[in-house]
N, C-alpha and C positions, 0 to 999 in steps of 0.2 A: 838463408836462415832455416828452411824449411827441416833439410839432412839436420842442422845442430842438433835443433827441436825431438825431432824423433829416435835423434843419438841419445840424446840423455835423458828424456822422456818419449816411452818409446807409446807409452799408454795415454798421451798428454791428451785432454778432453778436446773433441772437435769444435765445439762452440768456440774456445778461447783460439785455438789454431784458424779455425773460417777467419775471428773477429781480426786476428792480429795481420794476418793474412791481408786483407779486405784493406784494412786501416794503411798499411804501408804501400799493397800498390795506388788506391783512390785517392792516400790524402800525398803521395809522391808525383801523381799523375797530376795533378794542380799547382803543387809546387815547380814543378817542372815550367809547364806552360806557363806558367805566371814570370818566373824569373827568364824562361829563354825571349819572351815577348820584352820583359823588361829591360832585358841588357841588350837585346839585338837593335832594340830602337834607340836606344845611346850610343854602342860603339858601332858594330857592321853585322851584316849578315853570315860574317866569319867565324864567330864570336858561336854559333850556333854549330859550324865542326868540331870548334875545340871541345866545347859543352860534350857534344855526342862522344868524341873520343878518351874524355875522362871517361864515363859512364863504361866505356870499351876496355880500358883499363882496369876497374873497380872491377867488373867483371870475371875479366883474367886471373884477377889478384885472388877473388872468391875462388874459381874454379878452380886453381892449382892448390889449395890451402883442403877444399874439399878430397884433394886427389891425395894427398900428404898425409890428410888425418883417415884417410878411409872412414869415410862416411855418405858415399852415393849412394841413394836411395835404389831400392829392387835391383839389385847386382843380381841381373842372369842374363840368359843370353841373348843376342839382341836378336828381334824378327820385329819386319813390320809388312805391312796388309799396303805394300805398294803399290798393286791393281785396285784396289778399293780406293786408295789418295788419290790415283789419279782421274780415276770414275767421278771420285767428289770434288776434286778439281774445275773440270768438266761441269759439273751443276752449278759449281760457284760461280764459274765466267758465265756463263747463259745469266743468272743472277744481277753478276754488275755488268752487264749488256743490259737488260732491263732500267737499272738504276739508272743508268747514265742514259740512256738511250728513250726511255718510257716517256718523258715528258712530252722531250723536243719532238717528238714522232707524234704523239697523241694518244698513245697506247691502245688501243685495238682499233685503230682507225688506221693503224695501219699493218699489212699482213706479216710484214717480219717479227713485228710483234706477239701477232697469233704462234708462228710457228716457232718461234722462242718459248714461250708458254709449253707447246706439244713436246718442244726435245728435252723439258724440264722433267713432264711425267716420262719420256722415255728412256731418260737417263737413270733417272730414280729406278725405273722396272729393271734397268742392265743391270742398278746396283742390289738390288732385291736378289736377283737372281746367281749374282757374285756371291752374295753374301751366302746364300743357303749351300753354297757348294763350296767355301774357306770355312778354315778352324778357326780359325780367329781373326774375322774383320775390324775394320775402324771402327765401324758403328754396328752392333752388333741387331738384328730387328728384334732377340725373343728382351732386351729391355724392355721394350712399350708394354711388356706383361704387366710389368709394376705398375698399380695406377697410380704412385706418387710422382712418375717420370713422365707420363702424358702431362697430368695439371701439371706440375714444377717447370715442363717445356712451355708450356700457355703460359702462366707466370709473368717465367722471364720472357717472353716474348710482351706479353703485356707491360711489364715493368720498361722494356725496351721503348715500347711505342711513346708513354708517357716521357720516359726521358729521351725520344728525340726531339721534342719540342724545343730545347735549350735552342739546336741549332738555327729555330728562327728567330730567337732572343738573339744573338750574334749576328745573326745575316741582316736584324732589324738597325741592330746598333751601330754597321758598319756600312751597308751599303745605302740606306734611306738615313740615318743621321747622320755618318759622317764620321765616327768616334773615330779615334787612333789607335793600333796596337794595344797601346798604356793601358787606356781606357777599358778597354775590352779584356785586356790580361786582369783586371780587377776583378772578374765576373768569379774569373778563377781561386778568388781569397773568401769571397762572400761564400762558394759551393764546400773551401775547404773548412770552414767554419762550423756549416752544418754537419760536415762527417767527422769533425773532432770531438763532437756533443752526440750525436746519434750511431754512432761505429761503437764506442765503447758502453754504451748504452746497452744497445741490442745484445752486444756479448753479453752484459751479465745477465740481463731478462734472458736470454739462451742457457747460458750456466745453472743459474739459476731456479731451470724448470720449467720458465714460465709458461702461459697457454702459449700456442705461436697463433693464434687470433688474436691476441691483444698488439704483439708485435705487426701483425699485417695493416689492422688497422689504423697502427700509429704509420706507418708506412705509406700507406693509401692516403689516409687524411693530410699528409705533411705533402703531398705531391698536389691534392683538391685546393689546398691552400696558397701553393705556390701558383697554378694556375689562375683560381680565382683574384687573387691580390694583382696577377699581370692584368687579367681583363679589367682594371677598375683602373687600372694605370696608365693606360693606352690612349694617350689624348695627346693633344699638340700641346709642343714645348717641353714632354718628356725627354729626362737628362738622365747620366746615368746612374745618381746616385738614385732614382726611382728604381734601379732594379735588383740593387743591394738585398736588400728584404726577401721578395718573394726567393732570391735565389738559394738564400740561409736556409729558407725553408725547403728547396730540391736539394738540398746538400744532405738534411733530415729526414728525408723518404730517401735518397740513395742508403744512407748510409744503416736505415732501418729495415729497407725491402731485399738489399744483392747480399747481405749475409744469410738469411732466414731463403733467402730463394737455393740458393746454393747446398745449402743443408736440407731443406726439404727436398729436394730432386736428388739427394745422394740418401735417401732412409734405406735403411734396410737391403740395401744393392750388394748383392757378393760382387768381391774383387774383381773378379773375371768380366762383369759385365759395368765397372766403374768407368773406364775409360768411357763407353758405349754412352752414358747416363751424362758425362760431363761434354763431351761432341755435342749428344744433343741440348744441351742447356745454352752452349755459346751458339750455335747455330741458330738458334731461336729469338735469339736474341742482339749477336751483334749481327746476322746474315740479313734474317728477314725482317726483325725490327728497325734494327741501325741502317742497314740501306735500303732492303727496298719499301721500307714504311714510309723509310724519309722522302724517298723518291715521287711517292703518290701523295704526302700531305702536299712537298712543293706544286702538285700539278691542281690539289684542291684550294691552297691557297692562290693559286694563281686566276685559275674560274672566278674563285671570290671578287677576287680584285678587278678582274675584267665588268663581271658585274653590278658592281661598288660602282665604279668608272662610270659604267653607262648610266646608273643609277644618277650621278651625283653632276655629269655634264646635261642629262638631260633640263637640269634645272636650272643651268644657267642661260634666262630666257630675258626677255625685256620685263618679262613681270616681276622678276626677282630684283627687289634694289638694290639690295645689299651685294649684291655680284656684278651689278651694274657702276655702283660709286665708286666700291674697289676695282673694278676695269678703267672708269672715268679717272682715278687716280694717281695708277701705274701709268697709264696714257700721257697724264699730265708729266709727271715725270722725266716719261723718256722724250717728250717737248721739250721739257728745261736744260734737257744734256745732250738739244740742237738736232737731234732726228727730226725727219721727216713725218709727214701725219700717217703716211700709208706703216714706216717704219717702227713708226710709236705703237700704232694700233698692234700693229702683228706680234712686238714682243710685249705688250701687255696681254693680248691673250693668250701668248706661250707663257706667260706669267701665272695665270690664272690658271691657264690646264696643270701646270707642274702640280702648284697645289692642290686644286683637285685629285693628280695622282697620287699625292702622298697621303691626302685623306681617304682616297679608299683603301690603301693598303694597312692604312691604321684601321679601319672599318675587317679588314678580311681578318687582320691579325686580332683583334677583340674576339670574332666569331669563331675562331680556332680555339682559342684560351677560354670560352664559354663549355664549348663540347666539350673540352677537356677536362676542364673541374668535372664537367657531369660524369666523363668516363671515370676519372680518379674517384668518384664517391661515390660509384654503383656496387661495388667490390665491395665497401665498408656495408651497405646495406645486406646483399645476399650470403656475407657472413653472417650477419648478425640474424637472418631471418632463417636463416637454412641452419645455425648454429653448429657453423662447423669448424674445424681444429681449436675445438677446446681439449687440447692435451699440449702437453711437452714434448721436444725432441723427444726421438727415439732413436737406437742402435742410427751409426756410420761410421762406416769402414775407415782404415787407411789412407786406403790405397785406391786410385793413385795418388799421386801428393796434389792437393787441391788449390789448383794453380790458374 
């Protein structure tokens, strides 16, 4: 779509292009997952090649029709900063060596650790060093001039952090309740909900002029909300239709905060340093927020829950009755279904411990969704105290096509 757009509206307003942009892949990337979760649990796990291979098709079919009508976007000639890709290459695996590797190790408890960390800054310095001797790198260093591309990378690194929390809403629904697929692919209708209400929203307050503080903070507040509403919901016996709601409302800070982040980290950026400004935006955000955020909340959830655990077994004592009748109970039981007393006892208090684990990780997961409201509604404060981005977009380029 992007080539039609600038074929025949070559001047077409960024606002509306970010918005349309944003809307098709966010509210397609749900559709997606919703319908391949849905049909792969009906027919086969097959059923999810043919899917991709349509999609491979459709593709083809765009890309030849683009080639036909002449309309590919920056026809010149090709170069690219191949020693620099693969330098960032290189940073990125050290990266998901971390992610994947940070928990189970313990993270600086143990040295590979440490020295993953060291070849992070020393790969960075080979790439500093790369760059100031190429014409034209990937990521270019004199960007961080602009100080709309330093915040705008905080931002979205920020906006990152707040939305990986989804993935313990799913890790909760699936691995400690038990949902199916179905279930879970529903999360995906509740999130496209909120970005068919908040995506065209934000375009026009963008079109329109509006402050981009008014837009941040409906942004911020719609994520405070969604957090807060999980921590209130976090209790035994939660089902899924408990999570419908809050997720409406992450669907309305996506769909509020990834247009306005994206435009504000492209203000004012000559062309030549656009690619530079958009690198570092997803870097920021799907690198270091999306995995290695997620990587260190799993290891601070997991602390939690160990000491929920200790917390919560400690109390099961003789003096607690209530832990004592429901032991006496479960006992009884596995009496009546002809075990033995040694064998009753033992899976009665494998009974009691289970529970106990699942109450503390509802305990750790409360504690995570508490911080987080407060993270999502400190942002709304120091706008509003520091009173800042009260103006409208200003000037963004082209180029490159904002993808």
């Amino acid at each position: 779509m992007v080539p039609i757009l600038l074929k025949y509206n070559p001047a077409f307003n960024m606002a509306l292009l970010y918005g349309i942009l944003q809307f098709i892949q966010k509210g397609s990337q749900h559709v997606y997952q919703y319908f391949g979760a849905h049909f792969t649990s009906f027919y086969n796990w097959t059923f999810g090649i043919y899917f991709l291979n349509i999609n491979f098709l459709i593709c083809i079919i765009l890309a030849w029709y683009f080639y036909k009508a002449d309309v590919a976007p920056m026809k010149t000639n090709f170069q690219f900063d191949w020693r620099g890709w693969i330098i960032l290459i290189l940073f990125f695996t050290v990266v998901l060596f971390l992610s994947a590797e940070g928990q189970s190790r313990n993270w600086f408890s143990d040295p590979k650790i440490g020295l993953a960390v060291a070849l992070l800054f020393l790969i960075l310095g080979i790439y500093l060093i790369h760059a100031r001797f190429t014409e034209d790198p990937v990521i270019d260093p004199g960007v961080y001039k602009y100080k709309n591309v330093v915040i705008g990378a905080f931002l979205m690194f920020y906006i990152g952090v707040m939305n990986g929390t989804g993935s313990v809403v799913t890790g909760y629904m699936t691995n400690v309740l038990g949902f199916d697929s179905v279930s879970g692919a529903r999360t995906h209708l509740a999130l496209l909900i909120g970005l068919c209400i908040s995506i065209p929203l934000s375009t026009y307050l963008l079109y329109k002029r509006t402050y981009l503080a008014t837009i941040w903070i409906m942004g911020f507040a719609c994520y405070g909300f969604y957090h807060m509403i999980l921590f209130f919901r976090f209790y035994p016996g939660i089902d899924s239709s408990d999570f419908f709601l809050p997720l409406i409302f992450k669907g309305l800070g996506m769909g509020f905060l990834f247009p306005i982040s994206l435009l504000y980290i492209s203000e004012g950026i000559p062309p030549k340093l656009s690619a530079s400004r958009m690198m570092t935006g997803i870097i920021a955000q799907a690198v270091f927020a999306g995995l290695l955020l997620s990587a260190i909340l799993g290891t601070f959830i997991s602390n939690l829950n160990v000491q929920h655990k200790t917390g919560l077994s400690q109390q099961l004592t003789a003096v607690n009755q209530l832990a004592q009748k429901q032991l006496a109970n479960t006992k009884r039981n596995y009496l009546f279904m002809g075990l033995s007393e040694a064998e009753a006892q033992k899976k009665a208090e494998k009974s009691l411990s289970n529970k106990t684990s699942q109450a503390s990780i509802l305990l750790a997961y409360k504690d995570i969704y508490l911080v987080m409201s407060a993270v999502c509604f400190l942002p709304i404060f120091i706008i509003l105290l520091f009173k800042l981005w009260r103006r409208p977009l200003r000037r963004v380029e082209l180029e490159p096509i904002p993808i």
